[in-house]
KOLKOLLO-402947 format. One record per atom (N, C-alpha, C, CB): residue in one letter; residue number from 1; z, x, y. Coordinates in nm, 3 decimals. Glycine has a CB too. Layout:
% residues N
> residuo:num:w:u:v
> A:NUM:Z:X:Y
...
% end
This chain:
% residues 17
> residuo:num:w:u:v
> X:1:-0.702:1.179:-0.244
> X:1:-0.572:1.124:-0.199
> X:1:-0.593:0.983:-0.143
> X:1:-0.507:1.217:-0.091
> X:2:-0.722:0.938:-0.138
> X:2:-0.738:0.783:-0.089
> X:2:-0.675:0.698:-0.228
> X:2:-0.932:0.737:-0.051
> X:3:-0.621:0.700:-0.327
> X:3:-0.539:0.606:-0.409
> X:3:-0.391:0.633:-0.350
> X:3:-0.553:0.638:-0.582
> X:4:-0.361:0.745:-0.282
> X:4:-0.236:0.745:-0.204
> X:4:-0.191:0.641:-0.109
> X:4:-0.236:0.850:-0.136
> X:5:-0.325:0.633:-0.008
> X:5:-0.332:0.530:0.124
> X:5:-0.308:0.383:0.052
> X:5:-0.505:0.535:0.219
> X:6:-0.404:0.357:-0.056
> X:6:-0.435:0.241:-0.129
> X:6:-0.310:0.150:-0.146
> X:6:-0.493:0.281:-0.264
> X:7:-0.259:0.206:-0.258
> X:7:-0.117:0.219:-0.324
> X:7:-0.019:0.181:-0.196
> X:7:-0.083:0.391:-0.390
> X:8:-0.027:0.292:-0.060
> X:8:0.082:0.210:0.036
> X:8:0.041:0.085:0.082
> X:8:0.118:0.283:0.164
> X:9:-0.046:0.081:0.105
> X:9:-0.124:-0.008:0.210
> X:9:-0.109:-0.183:0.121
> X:9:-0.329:0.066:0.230
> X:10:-0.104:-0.128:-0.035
> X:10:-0.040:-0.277:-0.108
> X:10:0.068:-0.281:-0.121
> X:10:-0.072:-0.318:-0.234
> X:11:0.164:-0.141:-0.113
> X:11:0.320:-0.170:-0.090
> X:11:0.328:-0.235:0.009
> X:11:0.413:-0.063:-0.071
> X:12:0.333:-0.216:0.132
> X:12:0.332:-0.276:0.264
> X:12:0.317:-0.456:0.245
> X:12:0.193:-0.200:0.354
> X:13:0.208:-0.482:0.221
> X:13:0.157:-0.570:0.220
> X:13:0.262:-0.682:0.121
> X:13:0.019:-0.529:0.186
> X:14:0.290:-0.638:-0.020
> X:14:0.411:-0.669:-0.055
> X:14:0.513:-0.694:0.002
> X:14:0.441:-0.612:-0.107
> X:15:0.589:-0.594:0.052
> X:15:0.692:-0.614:0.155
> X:15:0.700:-0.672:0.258
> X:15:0.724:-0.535:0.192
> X:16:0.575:-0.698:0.314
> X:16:0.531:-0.779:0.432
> X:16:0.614:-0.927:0.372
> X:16:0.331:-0.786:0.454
> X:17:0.609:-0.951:0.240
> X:17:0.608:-1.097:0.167
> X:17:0.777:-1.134:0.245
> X:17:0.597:-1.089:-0.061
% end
């Protein structure tokens, strides 16, 4: 499930934009 964390952790980071 660590491609779960991954995956948010670059949504976020996106949205951060």
């Amino acid at each position: 499930m660590y491609y779960l964390f991954n995956m948010f952790s670059i949504f976020c980071r996106v949205a951060e934009r």
